[in-house]
N, C-alpha and C positions, 0 to 999 in steps of 0.2 A: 254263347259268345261272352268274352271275360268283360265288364265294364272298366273302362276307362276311368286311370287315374285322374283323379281330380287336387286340387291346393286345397286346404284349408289353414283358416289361419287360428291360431289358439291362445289363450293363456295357461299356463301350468304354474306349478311349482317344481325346482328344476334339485337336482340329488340335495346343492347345499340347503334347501329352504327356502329359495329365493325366488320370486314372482317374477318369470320370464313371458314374453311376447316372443312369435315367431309360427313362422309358416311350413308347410307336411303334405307332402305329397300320398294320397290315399285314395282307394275307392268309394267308400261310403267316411261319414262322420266315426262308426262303428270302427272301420279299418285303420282309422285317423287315433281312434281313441287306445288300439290295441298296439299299435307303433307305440306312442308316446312311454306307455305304461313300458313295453321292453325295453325302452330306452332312460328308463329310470325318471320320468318324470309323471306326477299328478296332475293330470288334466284337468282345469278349470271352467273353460268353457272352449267350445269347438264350434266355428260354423265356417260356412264357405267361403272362399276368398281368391284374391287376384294370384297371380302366380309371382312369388314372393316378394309381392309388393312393399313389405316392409324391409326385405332383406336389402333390396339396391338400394334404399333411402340413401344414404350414407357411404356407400362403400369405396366410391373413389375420391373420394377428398379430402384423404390421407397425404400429409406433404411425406420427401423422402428420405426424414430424418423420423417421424413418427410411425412411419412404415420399417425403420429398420430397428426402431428400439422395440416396437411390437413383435415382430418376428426373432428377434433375440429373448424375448423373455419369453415367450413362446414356446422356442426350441428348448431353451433353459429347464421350465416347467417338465414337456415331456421327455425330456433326457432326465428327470427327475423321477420317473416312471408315474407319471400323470396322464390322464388319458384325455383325449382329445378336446371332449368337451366341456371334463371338469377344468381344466385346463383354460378355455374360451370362457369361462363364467367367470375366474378368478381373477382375469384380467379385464373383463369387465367389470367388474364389482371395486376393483381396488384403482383403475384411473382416474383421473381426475379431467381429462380431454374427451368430451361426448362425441367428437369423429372415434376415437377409439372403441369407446364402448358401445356404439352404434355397429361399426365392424365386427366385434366380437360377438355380438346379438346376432347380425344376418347370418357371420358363417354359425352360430350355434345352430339358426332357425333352418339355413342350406343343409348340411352337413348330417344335421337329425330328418329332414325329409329326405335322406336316401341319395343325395349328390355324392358324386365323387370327389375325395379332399382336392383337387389339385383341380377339377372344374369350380370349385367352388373358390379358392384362393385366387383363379383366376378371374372370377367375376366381381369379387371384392374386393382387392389391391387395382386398382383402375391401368397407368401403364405401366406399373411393375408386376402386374398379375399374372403376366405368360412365362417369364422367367423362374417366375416363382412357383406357378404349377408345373412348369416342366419340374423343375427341383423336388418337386415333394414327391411328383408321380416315377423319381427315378428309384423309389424303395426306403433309402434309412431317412425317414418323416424328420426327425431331430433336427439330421447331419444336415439334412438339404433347406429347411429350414433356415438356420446358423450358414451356413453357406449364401444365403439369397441375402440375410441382414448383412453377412461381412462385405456382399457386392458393392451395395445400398450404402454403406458407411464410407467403403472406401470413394465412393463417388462423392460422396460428401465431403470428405477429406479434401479432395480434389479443387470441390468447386471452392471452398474456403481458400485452398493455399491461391489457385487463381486470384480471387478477391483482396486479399492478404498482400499478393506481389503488387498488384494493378493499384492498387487505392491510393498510394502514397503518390505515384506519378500523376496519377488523376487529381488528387489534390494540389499538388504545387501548380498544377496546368489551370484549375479552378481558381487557384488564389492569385493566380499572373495577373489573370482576365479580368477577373473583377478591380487589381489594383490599378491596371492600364485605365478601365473605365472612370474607376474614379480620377483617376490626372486627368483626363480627356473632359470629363462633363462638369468636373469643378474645380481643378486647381489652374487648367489653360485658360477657361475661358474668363477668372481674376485678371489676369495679365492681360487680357485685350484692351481693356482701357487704357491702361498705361500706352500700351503700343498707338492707339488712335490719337492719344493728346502729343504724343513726342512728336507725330508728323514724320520722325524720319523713317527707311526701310527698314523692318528688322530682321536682325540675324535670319540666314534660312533656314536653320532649326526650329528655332520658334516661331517662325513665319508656317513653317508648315505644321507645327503641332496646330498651333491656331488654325489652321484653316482644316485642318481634320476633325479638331473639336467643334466649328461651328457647323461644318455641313453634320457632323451625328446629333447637334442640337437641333440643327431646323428640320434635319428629317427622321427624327427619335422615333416619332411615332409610325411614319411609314418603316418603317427598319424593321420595328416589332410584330408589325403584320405581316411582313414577309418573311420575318423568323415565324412567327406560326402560323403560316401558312406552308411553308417549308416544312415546318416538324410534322403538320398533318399530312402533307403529301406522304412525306418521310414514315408513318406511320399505314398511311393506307399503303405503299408500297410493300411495308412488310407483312401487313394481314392479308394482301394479294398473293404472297412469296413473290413477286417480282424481284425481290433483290437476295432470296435466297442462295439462290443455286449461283449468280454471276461471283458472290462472295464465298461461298465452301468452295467453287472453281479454284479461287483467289489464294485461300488458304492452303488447300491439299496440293495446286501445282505452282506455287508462287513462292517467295523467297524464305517462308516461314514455313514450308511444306515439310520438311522434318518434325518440328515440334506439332505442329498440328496431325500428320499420318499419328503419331506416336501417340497422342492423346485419342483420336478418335478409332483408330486402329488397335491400339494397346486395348482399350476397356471392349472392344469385341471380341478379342483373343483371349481378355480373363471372363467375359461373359461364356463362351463358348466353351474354353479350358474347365471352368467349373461345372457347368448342364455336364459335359461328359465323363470327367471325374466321377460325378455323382449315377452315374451308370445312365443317362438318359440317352434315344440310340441316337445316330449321326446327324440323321436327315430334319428328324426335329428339334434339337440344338441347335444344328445351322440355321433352321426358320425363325427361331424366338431369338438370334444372337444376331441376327440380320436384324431383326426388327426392333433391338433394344436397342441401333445408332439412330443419334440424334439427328445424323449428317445425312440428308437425301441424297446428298452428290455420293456418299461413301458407301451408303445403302442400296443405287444403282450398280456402283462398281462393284459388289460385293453378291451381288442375287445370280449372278451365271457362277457363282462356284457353287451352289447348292444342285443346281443343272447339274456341274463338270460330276462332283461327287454323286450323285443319283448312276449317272453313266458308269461308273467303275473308276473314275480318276482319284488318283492319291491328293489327300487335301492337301498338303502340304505342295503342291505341282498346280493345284489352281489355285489359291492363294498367291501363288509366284506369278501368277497373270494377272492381278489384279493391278492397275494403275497408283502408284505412290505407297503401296503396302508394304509395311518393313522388312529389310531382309533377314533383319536378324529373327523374327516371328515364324519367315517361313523356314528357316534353318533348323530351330529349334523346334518347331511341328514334325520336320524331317526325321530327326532326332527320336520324337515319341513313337512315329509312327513307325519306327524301328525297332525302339525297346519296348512296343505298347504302355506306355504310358503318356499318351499322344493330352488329356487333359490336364494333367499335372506340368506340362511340359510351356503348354500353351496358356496355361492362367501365368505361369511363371515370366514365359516371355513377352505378357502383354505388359505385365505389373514392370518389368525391366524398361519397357518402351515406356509405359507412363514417368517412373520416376527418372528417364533421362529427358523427357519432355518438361518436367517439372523445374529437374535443374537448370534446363538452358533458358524457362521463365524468369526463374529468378535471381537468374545472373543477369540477364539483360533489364529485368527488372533493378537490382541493385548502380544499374549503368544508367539505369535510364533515369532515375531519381535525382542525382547529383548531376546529369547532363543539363534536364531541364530546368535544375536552380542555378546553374551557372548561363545559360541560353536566355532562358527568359529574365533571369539577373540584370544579365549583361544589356538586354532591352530597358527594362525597366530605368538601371541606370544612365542610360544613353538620353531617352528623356529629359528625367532629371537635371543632367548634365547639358544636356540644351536649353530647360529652363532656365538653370541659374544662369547658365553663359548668358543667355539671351537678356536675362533680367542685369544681370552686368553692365550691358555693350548699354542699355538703354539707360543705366544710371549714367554712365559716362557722358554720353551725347547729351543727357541733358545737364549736365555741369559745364558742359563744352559751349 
């Protein structure tokens, strides 16, 4: 009976010179030492070990900008006719980010004990690992590669231009609030004494600023507690998902359900358009392209066309049954699925459906920015302009 592989874990010196750590799957220390040696490295020391305990240390806590400039210079290297693992040394030897070179050490340590590249890139890249082994395990290692960091990048893109639109209304909305506060907690409550020694009523402007700014005075401190008391509710409700799924509802079938299908739809149609490009088969592209939305409402809607396709349905026909899915996506599927080039078709029409999502952000972004300086302006002013009136009427009466 054959003895069972065992892990060991080792030190070598690795083709370039370099003193590498990492873990080998073998049956004796003997069998361990005759790997390493075919794989071009000098064994150091070999003894038994966990099963690639050193290799997870690190491996998902790659953010997904450092996850796509790795995988870009990556593909770079071995489209350079570099091979795999001199390739994973280089890149570790020459970063300067120890999550990187931590990754590039476990897949060396994976990869050299006998894993399969695309089990192995999936156990390393944490949620970008399944897309990304689909990719690799579809044949051109380079292509698919360079295909996984453009995915990565372009999401990136994305989530900046998001941030980029939003910030600037976010701040004039920050800057209101904080100005309303301070008239409220220090420029009204100056003028109260005035209003107490004059005796007479005042204006009902500043009758009522005043009496807005004294009850936030006398209950400042309750306010605060039940603002964070609120934020924590607010907080445990979202690490329960209790307000998940009522708000993706909100999104995908409510008045912004265009821009929103187009974004969370779109990057499933270039996730999926590319796994099949890159020749990987139907059924498990659908499963990794399913499971790479963020959206659980969009990721329920979405899991009976992996069924419908398994049956013999044209994808492009259950994509059409899907709730709020864009039609221009399943037209353009139609399309491939005719000329066969059904992922070329589909990365294309997701990336169409992003960038018309992008632009109807940032048009309403550009609306929404001068809306709220003129809105909350026009409050602010309004104020003011009670103030002064009111600080007016009371020099008056007392001249009078």
């Amino acid at each position: 009976m054959a003895e069972e592989e065992r892990h060991f874990d080792y030190v070598a010196m690795d083709p370039a010179g370099r003193r590498v750590r990492g873990a080998i799957r073998a049956r004796s220390d003997d069998g361990a030492f005759e790997r390493l040696k075919r794989d071009g490295f000098s064994p150091i020391r070999i003894r038994p070990g966990r099963a690639h305990k050193s290799a997870k240390a690190g491996g998902q806590a790659l953010t997904d900008r450092e996850t796509a400039e790795f995988l870009s210079d990556l593909a770079a290297l071995l489209a350079a006719g570099t091979d795999m693992r001199a390739a994973l040394s280089v890149l570790g030897a020459r970063t300067a980010r120890p999550k990187v070179r931590s990754v590039s050490r476990a897949l060396t340590a994976q990869i050299g004990g006998g894993a399969a590249l695309d089990e192995a890139f999936a156990a390393q890249l944490g949620k970008n690992g399944a897309f990304v082994g689909a990719l690799v395990a579809a044949g051109d290692l380079a292509g698919g590669l360079q295909r996984a960091a453009d995915m990565l990048q372009s999401r990136i893109r994305l989530q900046d231009q998001l941030v980029s639109v939003l910030s600037y209304p976010a701040f004039v909305f920050a800057s209101t609030i904080v100005a309303m506060a301070v008239i409220l907690l220090f420029v009204v409550p100056s003028l109260a004494p005035l209003v107490a020694e004059g005796g007479a009523k005042p204006p009902m402007t500043l009758g009522v600023l005043i009496g807005v700014s004294m009850f936030l005075r006398s209950n400042l401190l309750l306010l605060i507690v039940l603002a964070g008391l609120s934020a924590a509710g607010l907080a445990v409700a979202i690490s329960l998902d209790w307000l998940a799924r009522p708000i993706e509802r909100l999104l995908l079938d409510g008045p912004v359900r265009r821009t929103c299908a187009g974004l969370v739809f779109g990057g499933f149609a270039i996730a999926l358009g590319a796994m099949l490009a890159a020749g990987a088969p139907m059924s498990e592209a659908l499963r990794l392209a399913i499971r790479s939305v963020q959206s659980r409402t969009a990721r329920t809607r979405l899991e009976p066309v992996a069924a419908a396709v398994r049956q013999g349905q044209s994808l492009s026909t259950a994509l059409e049954a899907v709730k709020a899915f864009p039609d221009a996506v399943v037209r353009l599927a139609s399309v491939g699925e005719a000329s066969g080039a059904l992922g070329l078709m589909l990365a294309r029409a997701g990336k169409i459906e992003e960038d018309a999502a992008i632009r109807r952000i940032e048009a309403a972004g550009r609306l929404l920015g001068p809306a709220l300086i003129v809105l909350l302006g026009g409050v602010i002013g309004l104020m003011m302009g009670g103030l002064l009136s009111g600080v007016s009427q009371l020099g008056q009466t007392a001249l009078q």
